[in-house]
N, C-alpha and C positions, 0 to 999 in steps of 0.2 A: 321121589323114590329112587330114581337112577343116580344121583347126586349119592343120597346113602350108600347104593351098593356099593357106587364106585370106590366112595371113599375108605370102605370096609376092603373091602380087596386093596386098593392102594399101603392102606395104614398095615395093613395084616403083608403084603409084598417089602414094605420097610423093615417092620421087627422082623420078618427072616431074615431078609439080606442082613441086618447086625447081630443076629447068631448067628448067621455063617462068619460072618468078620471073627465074634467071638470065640467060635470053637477051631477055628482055625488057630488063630493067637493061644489061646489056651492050649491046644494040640504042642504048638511050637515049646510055650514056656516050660510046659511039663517034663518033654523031651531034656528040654535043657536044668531040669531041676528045680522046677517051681514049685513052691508049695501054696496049695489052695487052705487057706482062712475061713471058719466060720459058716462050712456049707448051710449049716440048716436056715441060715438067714437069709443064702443065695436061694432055697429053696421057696420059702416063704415069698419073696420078692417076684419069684417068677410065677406063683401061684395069684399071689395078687395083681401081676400084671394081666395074667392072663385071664381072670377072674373079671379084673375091670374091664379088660376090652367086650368080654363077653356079654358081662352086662350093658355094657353102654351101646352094644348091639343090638342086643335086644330089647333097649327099650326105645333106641332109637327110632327099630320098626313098628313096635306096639306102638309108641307115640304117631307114628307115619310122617316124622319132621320134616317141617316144613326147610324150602331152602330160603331163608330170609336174611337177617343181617347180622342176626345171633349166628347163624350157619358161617357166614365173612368171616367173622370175627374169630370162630374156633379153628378154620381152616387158619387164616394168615399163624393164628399164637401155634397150631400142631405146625404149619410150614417151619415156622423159625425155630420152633423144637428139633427137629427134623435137622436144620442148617448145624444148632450148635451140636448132636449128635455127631455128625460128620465131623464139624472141628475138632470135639474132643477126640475122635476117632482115629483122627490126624496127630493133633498134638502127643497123642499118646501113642501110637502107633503101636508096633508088639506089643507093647502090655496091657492094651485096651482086653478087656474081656466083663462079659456082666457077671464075673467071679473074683473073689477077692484072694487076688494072687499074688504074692511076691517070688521075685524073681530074684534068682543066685547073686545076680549081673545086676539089680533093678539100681535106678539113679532114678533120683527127686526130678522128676519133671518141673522147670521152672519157668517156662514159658510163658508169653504175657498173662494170655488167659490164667494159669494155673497160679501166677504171681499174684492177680487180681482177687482170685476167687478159688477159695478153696471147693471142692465137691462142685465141679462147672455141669457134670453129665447130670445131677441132679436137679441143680438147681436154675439149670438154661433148658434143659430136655426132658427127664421125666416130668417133673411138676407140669410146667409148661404143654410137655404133651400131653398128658393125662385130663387136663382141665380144658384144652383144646379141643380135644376126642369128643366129652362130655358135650361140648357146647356144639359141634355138628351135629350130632345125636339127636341135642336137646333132650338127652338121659341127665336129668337135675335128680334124681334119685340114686343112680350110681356115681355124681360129683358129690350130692351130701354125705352118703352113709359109705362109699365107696375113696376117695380123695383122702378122710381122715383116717380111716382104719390102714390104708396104703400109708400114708405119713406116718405110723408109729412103726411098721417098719422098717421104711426108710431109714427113721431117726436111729434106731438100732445099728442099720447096717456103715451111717454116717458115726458112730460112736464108735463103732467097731476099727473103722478104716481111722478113724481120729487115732486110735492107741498105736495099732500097729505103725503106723505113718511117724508117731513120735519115740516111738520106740527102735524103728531102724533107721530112721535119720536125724543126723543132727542140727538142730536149728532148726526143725521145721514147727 
């Protein structure tokens, strides 16, 4: 049970600390003339994250999850979630934000990472964390019904950043 809490407050101490990142960054672009994209989808996103964590709490506790090898296992995949969070966080630096901003100034980040893989925060950190989260929990109830309904908005918000991203740069 102390493994649970801990991890609840931990996981819950990371997503602040990257809205502070975020609304800091966001604070900066805006000032300097950013236009934000597609809120309601930024909405949706943060309702389903927050939605997920909540369940995967609660059912973490109703379950009373045990800390066993499934628990290893979710910990290391949310750790390296966590690690590539940070990268992207880096590589992107001011214009990291969990809003879909373009910037007066924005330049095509083309960094290995972002040369490699398009959508890296998604598909190294959410996904990864989400199903990480899940499996400390052992909330298999919020990975099944919970995982896919967050994936179809994802996919939205990845369709979304697809246009704009071809549309203000070229060659990408």
């Amino acid at each position: 049970m102390i493994v649970l809490i801990s991890f609840m407050f931990l996981s819950a101490a990371l997503r602040i600390t990257s809205l502070v990142v975020s609304m800091r960054n966001e604070r900066r672009l805006r000032e300097a003339g950013a236009a934000e994209h597609h809120a309601v989808t930024t909405t949706l996103l943060a309702l389903a994250h927050v939605t997920y964590y909540v369940s995967g709490f609660a059912e973490g506790l109703w379950r009373l999850a045990p800390a066993d090898g499934i628990t290893l296992l979710g910990l290391a995949l949310y750790a390296a979630s966590m690690l590539a969070l940070f990268w992207v966080i880096r590589e992107l630096g001011r214009l990291w934000t969990v809003k879909l901003m373009l910037a007066r100034d924005h330049e095509l980040v083309t960094s290995t990472l972002f040369a490699r893989m398009r959508h890296p925060n998604y598909y190294l950190n959410i996904l990864p964390e989400l199903i990480g989260f899940a499996l400390v929990m052992h909330a298999w109830y919020t990975l099944i019904i919970g995982l896919p309904l967050y994936a179809m908005v994802l996919r939205r918000r990845i369709e979304q950043e697809e246009r704009i991203m071809r549309a203000n740069f070229a060659g990408y």
